[in-house]
TORRONU-627764 format. One record per residue: x, y, z of N, C-alpha, C in turn; residue number from 0. Coordinates in Angstrom, 2 decimals, m for minus. Layout:
N
+---------+---------+---------+---------+---------+---------+---------+---------+---------+------+
:    n_xx :    n_yy :    n_zz :   ca_xx :   ca_yy :   ca_zz :    c_xx :    c_yy :    c_zz : bagu :
+---------+---------+---------+---------+---------+---------+---------+---------+---------+------+
:       X :       Y :       Z :       X :       Y :       Z :       X :       Y :       Z :  NUM :
...
+---------+---------+---------+---------+---------+---------+---------+---------+---------+------+
This chain:
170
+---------+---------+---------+---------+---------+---------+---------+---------+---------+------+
:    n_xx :    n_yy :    n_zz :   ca_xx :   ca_yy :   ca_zz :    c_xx :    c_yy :    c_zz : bagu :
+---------+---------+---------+---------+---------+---------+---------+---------+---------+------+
:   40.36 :   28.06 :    7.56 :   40.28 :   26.66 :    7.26 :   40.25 :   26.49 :    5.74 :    0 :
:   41.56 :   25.39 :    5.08 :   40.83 :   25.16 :    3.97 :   40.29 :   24.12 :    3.43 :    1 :
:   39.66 :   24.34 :    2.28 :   38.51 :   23.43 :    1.93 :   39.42 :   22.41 :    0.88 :    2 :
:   39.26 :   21.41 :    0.90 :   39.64 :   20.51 :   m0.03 :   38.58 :   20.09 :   m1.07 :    3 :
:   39.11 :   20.06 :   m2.52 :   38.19 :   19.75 :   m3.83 :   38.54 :   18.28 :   m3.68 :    4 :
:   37.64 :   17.21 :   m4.50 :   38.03 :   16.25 :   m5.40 :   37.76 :   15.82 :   m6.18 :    5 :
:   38.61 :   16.25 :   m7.04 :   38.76 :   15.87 :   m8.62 :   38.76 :   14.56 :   m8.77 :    6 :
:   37.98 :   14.48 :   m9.83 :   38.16 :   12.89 :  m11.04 :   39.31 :   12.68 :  m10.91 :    7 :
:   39.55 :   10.94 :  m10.93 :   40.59 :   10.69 :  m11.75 :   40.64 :   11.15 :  m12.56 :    8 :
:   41.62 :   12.18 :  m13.41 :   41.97 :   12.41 :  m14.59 :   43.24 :   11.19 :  m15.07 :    9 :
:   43.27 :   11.57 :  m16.39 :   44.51 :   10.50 :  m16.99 :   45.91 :   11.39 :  m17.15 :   10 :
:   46.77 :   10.78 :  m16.25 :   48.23 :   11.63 :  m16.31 :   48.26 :   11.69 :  m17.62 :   11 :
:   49.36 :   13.14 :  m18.33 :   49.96 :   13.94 :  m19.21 :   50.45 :   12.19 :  m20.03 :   12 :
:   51.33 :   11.87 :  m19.24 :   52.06 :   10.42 :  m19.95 :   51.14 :    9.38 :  m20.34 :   13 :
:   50.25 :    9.38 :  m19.57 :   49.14 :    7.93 :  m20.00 :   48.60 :    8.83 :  m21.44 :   14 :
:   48.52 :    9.77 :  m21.57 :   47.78 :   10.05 :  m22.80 :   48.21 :   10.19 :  m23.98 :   15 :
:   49.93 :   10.70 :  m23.41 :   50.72 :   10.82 :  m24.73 :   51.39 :    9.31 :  m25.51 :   16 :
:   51.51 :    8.50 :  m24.09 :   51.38 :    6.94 :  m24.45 :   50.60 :    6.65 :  m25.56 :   17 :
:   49.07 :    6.46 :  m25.12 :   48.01 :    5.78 :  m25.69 :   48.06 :    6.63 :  m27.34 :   18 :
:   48.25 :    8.24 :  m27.24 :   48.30 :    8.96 :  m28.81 :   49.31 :    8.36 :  m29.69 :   19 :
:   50.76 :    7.83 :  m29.02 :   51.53 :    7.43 :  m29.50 :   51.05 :    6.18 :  m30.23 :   20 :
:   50.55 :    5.31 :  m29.47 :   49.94 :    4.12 :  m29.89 :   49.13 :    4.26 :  m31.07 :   21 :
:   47.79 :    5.00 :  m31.00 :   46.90 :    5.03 :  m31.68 :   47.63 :    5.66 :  m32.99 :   22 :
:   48.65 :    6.11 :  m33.08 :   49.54 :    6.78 :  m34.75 :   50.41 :    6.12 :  m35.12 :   23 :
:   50.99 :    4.92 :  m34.30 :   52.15 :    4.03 :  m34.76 :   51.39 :    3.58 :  m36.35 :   24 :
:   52.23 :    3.41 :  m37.08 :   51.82 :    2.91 :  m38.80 :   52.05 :    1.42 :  m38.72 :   25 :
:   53.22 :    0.93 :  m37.74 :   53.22 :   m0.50 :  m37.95 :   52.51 :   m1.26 :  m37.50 :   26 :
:   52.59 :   m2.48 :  m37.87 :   51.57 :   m3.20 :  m37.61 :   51.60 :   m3.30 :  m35.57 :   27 :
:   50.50 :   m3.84 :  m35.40 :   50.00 :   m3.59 :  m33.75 :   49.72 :   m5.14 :  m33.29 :   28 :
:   49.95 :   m5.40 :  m32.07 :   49.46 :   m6.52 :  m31.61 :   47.67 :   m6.37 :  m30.94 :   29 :
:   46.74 :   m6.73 :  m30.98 :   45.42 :   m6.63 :  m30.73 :   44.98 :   m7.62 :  m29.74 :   30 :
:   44.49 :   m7.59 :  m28.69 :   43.86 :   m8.86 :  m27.96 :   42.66 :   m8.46 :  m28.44 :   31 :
:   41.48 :   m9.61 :  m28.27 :   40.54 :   m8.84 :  m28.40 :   39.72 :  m10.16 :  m27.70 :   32 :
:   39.04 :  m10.23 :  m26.78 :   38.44 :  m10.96 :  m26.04 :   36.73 :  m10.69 :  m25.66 :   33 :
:   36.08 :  m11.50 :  m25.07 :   34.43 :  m11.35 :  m25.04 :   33.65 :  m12.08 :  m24.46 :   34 :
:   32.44 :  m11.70 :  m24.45 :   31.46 :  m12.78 :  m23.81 :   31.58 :  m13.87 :  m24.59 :   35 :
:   30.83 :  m15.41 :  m24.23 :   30.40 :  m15.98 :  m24.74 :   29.21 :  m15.91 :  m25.43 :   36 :
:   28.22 :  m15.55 :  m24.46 :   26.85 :  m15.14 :  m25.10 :   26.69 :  m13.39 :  m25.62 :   37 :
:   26.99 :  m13.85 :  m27.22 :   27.12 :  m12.78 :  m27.95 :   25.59 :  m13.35 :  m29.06 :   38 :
:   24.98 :  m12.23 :  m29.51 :   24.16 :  m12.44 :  m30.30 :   24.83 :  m12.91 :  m31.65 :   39 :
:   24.26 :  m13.69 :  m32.68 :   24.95 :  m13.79 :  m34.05 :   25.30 :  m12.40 :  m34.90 :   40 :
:   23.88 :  m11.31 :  m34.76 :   24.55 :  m10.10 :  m35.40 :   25.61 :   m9.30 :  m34.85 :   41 :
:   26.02 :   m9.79 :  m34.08 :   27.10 :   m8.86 :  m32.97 :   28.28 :  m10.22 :  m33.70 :   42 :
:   28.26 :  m10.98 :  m33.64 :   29.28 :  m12.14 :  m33.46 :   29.86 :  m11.80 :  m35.46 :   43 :
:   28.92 :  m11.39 :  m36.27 :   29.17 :  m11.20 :  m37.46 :   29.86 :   m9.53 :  m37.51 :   44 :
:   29.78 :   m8.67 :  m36.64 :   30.54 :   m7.50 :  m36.72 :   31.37 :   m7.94 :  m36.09 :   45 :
:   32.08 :   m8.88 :  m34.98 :   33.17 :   m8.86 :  m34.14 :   33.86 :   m9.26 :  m35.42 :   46 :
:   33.69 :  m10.42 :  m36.32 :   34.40 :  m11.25 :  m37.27 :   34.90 :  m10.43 :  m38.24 :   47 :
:   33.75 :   m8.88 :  m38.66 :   34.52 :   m8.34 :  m39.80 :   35.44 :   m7.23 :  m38.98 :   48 :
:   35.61 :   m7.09 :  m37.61 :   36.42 :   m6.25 :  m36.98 :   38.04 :   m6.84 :  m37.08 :   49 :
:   37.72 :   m8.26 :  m36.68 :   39.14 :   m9.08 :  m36.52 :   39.85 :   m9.33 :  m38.25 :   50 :
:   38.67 :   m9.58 :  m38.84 :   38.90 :   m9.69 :  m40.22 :   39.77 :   m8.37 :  m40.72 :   51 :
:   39.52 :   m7.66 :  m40.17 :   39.97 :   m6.11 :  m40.89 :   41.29 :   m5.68 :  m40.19 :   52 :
:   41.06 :   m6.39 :  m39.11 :   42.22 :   m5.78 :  m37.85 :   43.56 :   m6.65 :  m38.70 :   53 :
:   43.60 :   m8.01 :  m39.05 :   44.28 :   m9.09 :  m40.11 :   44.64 :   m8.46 :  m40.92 :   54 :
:   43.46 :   m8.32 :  m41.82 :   43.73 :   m7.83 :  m43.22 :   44.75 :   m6.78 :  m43.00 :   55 :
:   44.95 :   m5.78 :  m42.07 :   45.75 :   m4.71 :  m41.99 :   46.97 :   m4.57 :  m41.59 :   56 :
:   47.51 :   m5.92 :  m41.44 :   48.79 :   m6.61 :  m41.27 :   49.06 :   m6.77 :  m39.43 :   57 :
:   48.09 :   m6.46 :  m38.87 :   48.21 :   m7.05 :  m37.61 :   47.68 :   m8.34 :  m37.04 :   58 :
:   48.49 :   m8.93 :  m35.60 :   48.67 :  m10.00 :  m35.20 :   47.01 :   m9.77 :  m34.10 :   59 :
:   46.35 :  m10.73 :  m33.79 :   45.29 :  m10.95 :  m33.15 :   45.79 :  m11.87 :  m32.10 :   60 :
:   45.52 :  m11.62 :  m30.77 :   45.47 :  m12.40 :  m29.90 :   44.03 :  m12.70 :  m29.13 :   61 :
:   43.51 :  m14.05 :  m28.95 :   42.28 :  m13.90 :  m28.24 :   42.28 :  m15.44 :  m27.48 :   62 :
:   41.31 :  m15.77 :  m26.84 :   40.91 :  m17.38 :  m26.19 :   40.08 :  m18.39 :  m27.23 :   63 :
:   39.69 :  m19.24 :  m26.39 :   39.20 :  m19.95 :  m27.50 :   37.41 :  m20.24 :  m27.22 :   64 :
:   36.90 :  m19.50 :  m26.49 :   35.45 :  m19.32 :  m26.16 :   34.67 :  m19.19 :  m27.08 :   65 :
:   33.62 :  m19.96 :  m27.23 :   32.28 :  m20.00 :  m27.76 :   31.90 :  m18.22 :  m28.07 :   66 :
:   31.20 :  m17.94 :  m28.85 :   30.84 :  m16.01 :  m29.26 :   31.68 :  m15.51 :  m29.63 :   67 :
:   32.20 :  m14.37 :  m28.58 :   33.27 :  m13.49 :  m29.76 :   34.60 :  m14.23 :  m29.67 :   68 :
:   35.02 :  m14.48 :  m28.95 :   36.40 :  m15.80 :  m29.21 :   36.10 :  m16.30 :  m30.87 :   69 :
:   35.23 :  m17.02 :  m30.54 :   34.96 :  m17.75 :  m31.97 :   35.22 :  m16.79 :  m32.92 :   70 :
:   34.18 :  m15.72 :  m32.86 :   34.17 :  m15.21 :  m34.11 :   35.34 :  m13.86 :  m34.79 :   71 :
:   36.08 :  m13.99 :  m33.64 :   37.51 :  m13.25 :  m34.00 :   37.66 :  m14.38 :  m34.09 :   72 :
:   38.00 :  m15.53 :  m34.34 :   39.40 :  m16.77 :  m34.69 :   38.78 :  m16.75 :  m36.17 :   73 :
:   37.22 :  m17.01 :  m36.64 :   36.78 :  m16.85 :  m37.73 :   37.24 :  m15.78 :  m38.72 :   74 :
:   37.39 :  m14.45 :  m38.00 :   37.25 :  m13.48 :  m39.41 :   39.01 :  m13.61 :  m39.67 :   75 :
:   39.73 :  m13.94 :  m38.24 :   41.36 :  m13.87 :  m38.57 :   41.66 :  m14.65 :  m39.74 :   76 :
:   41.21 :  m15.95 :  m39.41 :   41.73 :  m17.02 :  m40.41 :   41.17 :  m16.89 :  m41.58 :   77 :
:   40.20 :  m16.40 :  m41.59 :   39.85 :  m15.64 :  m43.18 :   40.84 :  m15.05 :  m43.66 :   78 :
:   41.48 :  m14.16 :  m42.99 :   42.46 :  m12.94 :  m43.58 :   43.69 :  m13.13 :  m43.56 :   79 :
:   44.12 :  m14.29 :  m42.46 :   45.52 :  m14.53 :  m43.07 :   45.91 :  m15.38 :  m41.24 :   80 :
:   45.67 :  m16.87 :  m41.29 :   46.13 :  m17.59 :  m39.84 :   47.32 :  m16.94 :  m39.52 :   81 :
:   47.96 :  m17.25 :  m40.47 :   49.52 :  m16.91 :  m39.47 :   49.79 :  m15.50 :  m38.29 :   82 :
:   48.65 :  m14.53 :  m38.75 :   48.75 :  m13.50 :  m37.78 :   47.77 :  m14.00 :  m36.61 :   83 :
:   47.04 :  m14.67 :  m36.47 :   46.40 :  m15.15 :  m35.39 :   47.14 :  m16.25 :  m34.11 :   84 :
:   46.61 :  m15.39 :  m32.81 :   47.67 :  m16.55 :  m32.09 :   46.33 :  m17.12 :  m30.71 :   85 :
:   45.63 :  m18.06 :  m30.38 :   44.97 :  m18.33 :  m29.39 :   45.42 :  m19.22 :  m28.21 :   86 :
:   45.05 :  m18.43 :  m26.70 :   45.52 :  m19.12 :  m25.71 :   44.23 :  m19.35 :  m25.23 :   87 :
:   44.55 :  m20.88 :  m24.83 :   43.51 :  m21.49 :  m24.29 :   43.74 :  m21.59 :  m22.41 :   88 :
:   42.44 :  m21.36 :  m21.76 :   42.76 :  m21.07 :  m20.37 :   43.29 :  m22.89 :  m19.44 :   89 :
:   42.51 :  m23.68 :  m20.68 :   43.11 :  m24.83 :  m20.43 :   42.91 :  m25.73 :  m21.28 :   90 :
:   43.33 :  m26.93 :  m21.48 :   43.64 :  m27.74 :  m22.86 :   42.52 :  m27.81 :  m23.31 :   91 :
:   42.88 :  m28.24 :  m24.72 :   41.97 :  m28.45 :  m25.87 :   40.84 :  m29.56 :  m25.90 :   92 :
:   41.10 :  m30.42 :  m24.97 :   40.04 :  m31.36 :  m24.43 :   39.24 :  m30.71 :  m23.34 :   93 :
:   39.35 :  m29.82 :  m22.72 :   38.34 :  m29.11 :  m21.94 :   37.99 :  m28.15 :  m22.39 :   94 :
:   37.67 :  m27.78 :  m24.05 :   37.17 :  m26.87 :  m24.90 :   36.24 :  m27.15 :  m25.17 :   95 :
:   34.54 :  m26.44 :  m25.42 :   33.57 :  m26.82 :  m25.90 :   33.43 :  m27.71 :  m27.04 :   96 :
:   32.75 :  m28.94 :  m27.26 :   32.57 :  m29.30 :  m28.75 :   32.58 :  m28.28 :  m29.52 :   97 :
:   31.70 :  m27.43 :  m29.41 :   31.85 :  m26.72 :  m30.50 :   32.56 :  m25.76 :  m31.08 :   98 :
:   33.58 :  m25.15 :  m30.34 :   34.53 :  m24.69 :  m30.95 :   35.98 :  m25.42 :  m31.25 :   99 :
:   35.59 :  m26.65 :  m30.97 :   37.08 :  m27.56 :  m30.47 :   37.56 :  m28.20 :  m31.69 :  100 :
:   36.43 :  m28.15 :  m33.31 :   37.04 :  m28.64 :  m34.57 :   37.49 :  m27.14 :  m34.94 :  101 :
:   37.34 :  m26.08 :  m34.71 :   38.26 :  m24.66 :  m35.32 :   39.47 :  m24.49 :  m34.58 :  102 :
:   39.47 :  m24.91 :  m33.30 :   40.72 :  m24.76 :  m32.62 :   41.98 :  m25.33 :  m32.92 :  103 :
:   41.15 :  m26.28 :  m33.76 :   42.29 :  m27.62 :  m33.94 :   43.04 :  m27.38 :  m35.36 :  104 :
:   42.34 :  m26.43 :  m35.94 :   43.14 :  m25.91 :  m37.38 :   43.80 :  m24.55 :  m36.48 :  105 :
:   44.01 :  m24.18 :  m35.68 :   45.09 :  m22.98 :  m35.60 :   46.28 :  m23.30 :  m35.29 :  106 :
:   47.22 :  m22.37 :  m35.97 :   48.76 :  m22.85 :  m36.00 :   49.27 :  m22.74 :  m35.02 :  107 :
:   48.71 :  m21.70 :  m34.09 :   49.70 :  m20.49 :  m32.86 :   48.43 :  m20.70 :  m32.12 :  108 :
:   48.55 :  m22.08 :  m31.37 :   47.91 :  m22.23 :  m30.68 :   48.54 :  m22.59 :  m28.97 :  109 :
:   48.06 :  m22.24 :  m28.23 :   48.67 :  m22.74 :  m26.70 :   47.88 :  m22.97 :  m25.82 :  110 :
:   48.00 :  m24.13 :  m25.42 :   47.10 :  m24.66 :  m24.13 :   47.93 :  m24.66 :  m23.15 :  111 :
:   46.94 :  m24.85 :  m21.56 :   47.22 :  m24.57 :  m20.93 :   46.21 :  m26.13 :  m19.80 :  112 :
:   47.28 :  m26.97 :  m20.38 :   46.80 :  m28.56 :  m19.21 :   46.95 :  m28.44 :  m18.04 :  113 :
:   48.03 :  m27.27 :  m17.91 :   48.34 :  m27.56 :  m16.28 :   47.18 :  m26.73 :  m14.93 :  114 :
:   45.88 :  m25.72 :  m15.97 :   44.65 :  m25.12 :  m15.24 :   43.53 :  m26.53 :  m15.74 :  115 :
:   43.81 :  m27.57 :  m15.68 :   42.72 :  m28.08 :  m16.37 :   42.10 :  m28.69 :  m14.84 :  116 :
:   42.77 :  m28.46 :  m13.57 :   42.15 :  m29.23 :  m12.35 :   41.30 :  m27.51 :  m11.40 :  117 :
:   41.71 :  m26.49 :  m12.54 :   41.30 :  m25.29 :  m11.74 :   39.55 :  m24.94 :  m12.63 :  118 :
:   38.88 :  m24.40 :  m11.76 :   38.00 :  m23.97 :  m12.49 :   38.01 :  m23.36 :  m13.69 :  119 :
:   37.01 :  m23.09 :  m14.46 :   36.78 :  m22.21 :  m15.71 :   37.32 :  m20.64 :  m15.37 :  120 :
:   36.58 :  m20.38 :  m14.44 :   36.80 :  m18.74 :  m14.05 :   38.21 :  m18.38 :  m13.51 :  121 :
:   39.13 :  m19.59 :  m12.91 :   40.26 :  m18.92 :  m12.52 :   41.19 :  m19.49 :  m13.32 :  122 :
:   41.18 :  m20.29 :  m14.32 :   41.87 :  m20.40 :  m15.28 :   41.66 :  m19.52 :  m16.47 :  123 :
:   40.71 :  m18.98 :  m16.28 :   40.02 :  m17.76 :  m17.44 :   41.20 :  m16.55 :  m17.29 :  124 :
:   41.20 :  m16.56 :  m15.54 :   41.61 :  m15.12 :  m15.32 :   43.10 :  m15.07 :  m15.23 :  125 :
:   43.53 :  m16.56 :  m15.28 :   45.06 :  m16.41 :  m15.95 :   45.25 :  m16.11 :  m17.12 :  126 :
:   44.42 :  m16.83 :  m17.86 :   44.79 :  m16.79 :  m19.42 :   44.50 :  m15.39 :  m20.13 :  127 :
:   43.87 :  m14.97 :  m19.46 :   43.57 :  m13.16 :  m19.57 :   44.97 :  m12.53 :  m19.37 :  128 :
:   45.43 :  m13.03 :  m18.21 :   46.45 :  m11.56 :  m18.18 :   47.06 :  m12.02 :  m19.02 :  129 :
:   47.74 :  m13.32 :  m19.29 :   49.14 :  m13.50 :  m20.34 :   48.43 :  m13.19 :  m21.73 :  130 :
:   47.00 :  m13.07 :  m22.45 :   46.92 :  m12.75 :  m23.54 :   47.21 :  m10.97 :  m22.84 :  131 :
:   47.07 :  m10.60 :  m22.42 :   46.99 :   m8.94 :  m22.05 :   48.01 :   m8.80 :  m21.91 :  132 :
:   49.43 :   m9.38 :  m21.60 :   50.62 :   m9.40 :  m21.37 :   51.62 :   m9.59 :  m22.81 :  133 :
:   50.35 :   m9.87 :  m23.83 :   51.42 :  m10.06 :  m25.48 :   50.88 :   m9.20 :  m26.01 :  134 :
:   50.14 :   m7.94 :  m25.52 :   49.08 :   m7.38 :  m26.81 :   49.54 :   m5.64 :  m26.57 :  135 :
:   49.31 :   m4.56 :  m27.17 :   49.41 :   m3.35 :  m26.87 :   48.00 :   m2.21 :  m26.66 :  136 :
:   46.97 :   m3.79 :  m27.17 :   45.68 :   m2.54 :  m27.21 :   44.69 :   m3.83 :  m27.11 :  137 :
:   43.76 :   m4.08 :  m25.63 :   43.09 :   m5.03 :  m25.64 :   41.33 :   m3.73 :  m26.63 :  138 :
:   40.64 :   m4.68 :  m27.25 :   39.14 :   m4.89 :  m27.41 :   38.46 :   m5.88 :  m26.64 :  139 :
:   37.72 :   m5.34 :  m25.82 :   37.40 :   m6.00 :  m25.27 :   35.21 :   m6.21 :  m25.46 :  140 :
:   34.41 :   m6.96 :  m25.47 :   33.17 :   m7.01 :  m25.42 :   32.19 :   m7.68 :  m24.55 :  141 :
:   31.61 :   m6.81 :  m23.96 :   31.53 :   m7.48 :  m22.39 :   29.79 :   m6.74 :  m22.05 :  142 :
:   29.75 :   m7.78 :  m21.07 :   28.29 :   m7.01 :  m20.59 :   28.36 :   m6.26 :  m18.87 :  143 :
:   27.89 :   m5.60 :  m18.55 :   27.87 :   m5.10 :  m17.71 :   28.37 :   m5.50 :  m16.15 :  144 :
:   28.04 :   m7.02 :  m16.13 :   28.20 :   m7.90 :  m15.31 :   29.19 :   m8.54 :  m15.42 :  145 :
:   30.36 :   m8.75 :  m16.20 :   31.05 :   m9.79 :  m16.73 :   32.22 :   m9.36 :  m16.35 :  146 :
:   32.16 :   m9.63 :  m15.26 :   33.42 :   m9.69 :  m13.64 :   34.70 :   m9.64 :  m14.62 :  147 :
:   34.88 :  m10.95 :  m14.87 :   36.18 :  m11.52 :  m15.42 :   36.73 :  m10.90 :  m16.36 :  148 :
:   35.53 :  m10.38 :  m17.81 :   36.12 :   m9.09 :  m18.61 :   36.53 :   m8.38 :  m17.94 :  149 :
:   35.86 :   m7.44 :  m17.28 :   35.87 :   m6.06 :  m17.27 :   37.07 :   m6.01 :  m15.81 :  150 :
:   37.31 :   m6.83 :  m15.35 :   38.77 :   m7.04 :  m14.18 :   39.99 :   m7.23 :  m15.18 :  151 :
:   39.66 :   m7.58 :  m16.48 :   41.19 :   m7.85 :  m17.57 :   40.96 :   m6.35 :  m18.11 :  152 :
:   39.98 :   m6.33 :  m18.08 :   40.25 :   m4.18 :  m18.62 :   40.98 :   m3.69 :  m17.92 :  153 :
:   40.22 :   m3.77 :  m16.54 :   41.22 :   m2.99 :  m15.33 :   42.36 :   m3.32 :  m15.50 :  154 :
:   42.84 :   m4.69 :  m15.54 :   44.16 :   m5.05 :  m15.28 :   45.34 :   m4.49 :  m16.24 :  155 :
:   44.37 :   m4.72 :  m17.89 :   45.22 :   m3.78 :  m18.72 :   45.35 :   m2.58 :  m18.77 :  156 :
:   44.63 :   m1.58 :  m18.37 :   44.93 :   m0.38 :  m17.97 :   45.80 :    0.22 :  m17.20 :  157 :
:   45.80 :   m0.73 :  m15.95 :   46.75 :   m1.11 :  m15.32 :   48.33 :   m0.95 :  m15.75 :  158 :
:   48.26 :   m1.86 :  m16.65 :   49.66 :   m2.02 :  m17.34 :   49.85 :   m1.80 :  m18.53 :  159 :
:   48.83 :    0.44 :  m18.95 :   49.39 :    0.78 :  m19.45 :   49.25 :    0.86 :  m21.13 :  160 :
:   48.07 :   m0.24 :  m21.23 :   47.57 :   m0.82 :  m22.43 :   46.29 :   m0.13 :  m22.86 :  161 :
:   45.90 :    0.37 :  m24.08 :   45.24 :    0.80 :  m25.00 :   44.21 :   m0.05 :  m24.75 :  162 :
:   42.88 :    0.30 :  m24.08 :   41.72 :   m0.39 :  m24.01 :   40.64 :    0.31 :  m24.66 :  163 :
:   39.98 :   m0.42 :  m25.36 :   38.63 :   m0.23 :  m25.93 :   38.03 :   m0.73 :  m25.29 :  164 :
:   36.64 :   m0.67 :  m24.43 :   35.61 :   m1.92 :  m24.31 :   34.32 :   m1.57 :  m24.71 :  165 :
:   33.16 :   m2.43 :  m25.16 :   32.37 :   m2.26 :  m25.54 :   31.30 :   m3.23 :  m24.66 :  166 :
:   30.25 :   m2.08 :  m24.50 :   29.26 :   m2.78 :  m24.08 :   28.39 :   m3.79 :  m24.73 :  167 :
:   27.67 :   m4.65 :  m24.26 :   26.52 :   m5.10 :  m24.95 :   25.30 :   m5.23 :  m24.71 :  168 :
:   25.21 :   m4.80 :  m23.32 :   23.86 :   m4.53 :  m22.74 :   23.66 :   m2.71 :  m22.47 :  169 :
+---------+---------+---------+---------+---------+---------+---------+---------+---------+------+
């Protein structure tokens, strides 16, 4: 009789030589980089000098337009240069928090999305996830343990192949 092992997922030969490829390209990169809302301010001030730097380095930022790290990647981008910044909103700009809804309104490469505005938050979230995951080559992602909707756009980008970082926060 024989015995059957089972192994880990390991990551196929190709998924890895993919992702190496990625991580050495010199040109500039497309970045999603998406997050909780409830991000602490000292966390929300490292996301800003991450996006800030990710800019400064001649790459394009893609993210939503959410309160925490949303915010504070649209903050450090437009510091470093708008035109590489592009935000999709899961639904129009009138169903955006007050408070992020006077920064939204200065971005150039902006896109709403009126036609989720009769769908909930969460399943208009989880559209607007894949199509930012669908323009990007390497999501960042910052998420807490619980945070369904992140950590299902991780999966999903992995999925399809994409360079994921995620970071915890709990």
């Amino acid at each position: 009789m024989t015995q059957s092992i089972n192994l880990p997922n390991l990551p196929k030969i190709d998924d890895f030589l993919q992702e190496l490829a990625t991580i050495q390209q010199k040109s500039s990169k497309r970045y999603a980089v998406l997050g909780s809302r409830h991000v602490p301010l000292t966390h929300q001030h490292l996301i800003e000098l991450l996006s800030y730097a990710l800019v400064l380095g001649g790459n394009s930022v893609i993210t939503s337009g959410a309160i925490g790290t949303n915010l504070a990647i649209i903050r450090g981008a437009m510091r470093a240069n708008p035109d590489l910044l592009t935000v999709i909103l899961p639904q129009s700009l009138d169903r955006q928090p007050p408070e992020s809804r006077e920064q939204l309104e200065n971005i150039m490469h902006l896109i709403e999305h009126s036609e989720n505005d009769e769908m909930s938050l969460a399943d208009a979230s989880t559209l607007c996830n894949q199509e930012i995951i669908s323009k990007c080559q390497h999501l960042i992602c910052f998420a807490y343990h619980d945070s369904y909707t992140l950590l299902t756009t991780c999966q999903d980008a992995e999925e399809q192949r994409k360079v994921v970082t995620l970071f915890y926060l709990d």
